[in-house]
C-alpha positions as CSV (number, residue, x, y, z in Angstrom):
1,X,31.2,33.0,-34.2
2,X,29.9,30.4,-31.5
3,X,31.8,27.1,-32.5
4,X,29.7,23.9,-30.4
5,X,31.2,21.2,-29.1
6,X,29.8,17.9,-29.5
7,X,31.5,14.8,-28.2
8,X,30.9,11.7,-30.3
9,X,32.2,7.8,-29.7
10,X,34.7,6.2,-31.9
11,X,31.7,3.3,-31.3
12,X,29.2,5.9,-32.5
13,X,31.2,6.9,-35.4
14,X,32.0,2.9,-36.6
15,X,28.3,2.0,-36.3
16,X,26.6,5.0,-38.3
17,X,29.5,4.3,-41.2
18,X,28.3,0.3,-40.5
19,X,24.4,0.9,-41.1
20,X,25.2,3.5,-43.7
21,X,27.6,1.4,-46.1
22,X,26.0,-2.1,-45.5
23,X,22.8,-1.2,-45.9
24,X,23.0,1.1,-48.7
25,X,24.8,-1.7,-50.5
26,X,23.6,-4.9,-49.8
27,X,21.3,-7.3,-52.1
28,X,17.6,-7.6,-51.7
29,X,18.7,-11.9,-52.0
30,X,20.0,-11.9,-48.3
31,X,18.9,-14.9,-46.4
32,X,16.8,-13.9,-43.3
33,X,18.3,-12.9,-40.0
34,X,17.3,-13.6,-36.3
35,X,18.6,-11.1,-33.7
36,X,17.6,-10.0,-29.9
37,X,16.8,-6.9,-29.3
38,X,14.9,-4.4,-26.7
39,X,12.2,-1.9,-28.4
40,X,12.8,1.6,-27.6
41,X,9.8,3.0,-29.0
42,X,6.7,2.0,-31.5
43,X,5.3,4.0,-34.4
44,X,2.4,3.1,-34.8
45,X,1.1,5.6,-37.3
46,X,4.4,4.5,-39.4
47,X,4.5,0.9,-38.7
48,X,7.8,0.8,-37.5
49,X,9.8,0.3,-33.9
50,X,12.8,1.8,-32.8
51,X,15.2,-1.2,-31.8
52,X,18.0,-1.6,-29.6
53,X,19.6,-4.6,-31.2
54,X,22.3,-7.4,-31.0
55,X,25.2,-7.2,-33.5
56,X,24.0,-8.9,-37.1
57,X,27.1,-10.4,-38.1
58,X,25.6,-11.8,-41.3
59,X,24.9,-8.3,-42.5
60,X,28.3,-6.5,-40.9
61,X,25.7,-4.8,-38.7
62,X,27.5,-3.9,-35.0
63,X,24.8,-3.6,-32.1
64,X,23.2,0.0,-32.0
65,X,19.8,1.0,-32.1
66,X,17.8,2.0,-35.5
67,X,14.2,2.1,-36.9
68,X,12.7,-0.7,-38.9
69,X,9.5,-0.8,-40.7
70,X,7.8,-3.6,-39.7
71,X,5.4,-6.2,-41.8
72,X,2.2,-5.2,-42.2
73,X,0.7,-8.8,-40.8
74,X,2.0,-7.5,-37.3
75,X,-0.3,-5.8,-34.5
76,X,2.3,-3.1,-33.2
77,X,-0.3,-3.0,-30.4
78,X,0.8,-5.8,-29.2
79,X,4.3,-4.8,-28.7
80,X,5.6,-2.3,-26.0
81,X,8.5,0.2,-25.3
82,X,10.8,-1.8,-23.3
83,X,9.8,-5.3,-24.4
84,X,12.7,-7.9,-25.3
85,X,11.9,-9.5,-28.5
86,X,13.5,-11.8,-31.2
87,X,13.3,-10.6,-34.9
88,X,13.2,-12.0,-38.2
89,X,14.4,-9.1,-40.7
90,X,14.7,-9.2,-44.4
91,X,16.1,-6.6,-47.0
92,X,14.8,-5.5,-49.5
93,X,16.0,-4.3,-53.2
94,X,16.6,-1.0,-51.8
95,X,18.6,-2.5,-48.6
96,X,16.5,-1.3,-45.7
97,X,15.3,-4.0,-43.2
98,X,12.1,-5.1,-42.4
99,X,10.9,-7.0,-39.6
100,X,9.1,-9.6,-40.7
101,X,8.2,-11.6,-37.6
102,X,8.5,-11.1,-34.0
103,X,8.7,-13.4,-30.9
């Protein structure tokens, strides 16, 4: 038996452990956050972008890159891979993000 390898971060590690404990169990009553971030790819069939973001400090949130659904009220044709934008996110009662504005 074949045993692979993989190398994994200590970063990598902290930040998957991050998104998976504070978003899993955060409240839907969250103020709104504003953070930078660089789009790594749009979905538009699902809605949703693939973000390279700043940390979130107000939700415990390191920087790393994850997928967000995104409010229905915004044209993802508009947006591009590689475009810098500022987000307003929300969570919701189950404690996934949304993006709910973009600039």
């Amino acid at each position: 038996m074949k045993i692979k390898r993989v190398a994994v971060t200590l970063t990598q590690i902290v930040a998957l452990i991050s998104a998976l404990l504070f978003s899993s169990f955060s409240t839907a009553d969250e103020s709104p956050v504003q953070v930078n971030g660089v789009v790594e790819s749009v979905m538009l069939s699902k809605q949703m972008l693939k973000v390279s973001h700043d940390a979130v400090p107000a939700w415990g949130w390191m920087k790393m890159k994850m997928k967000f659904l995104v409010s229905a009220d915004i044209d993802l044709k508009t947006i591009s891979k590689g475009q810098k934008v500022e987000m307003t996110m929300v969570k919701g009662s189950d404690g996934k993000a949304t993006i709910t504005a973009i600039k």
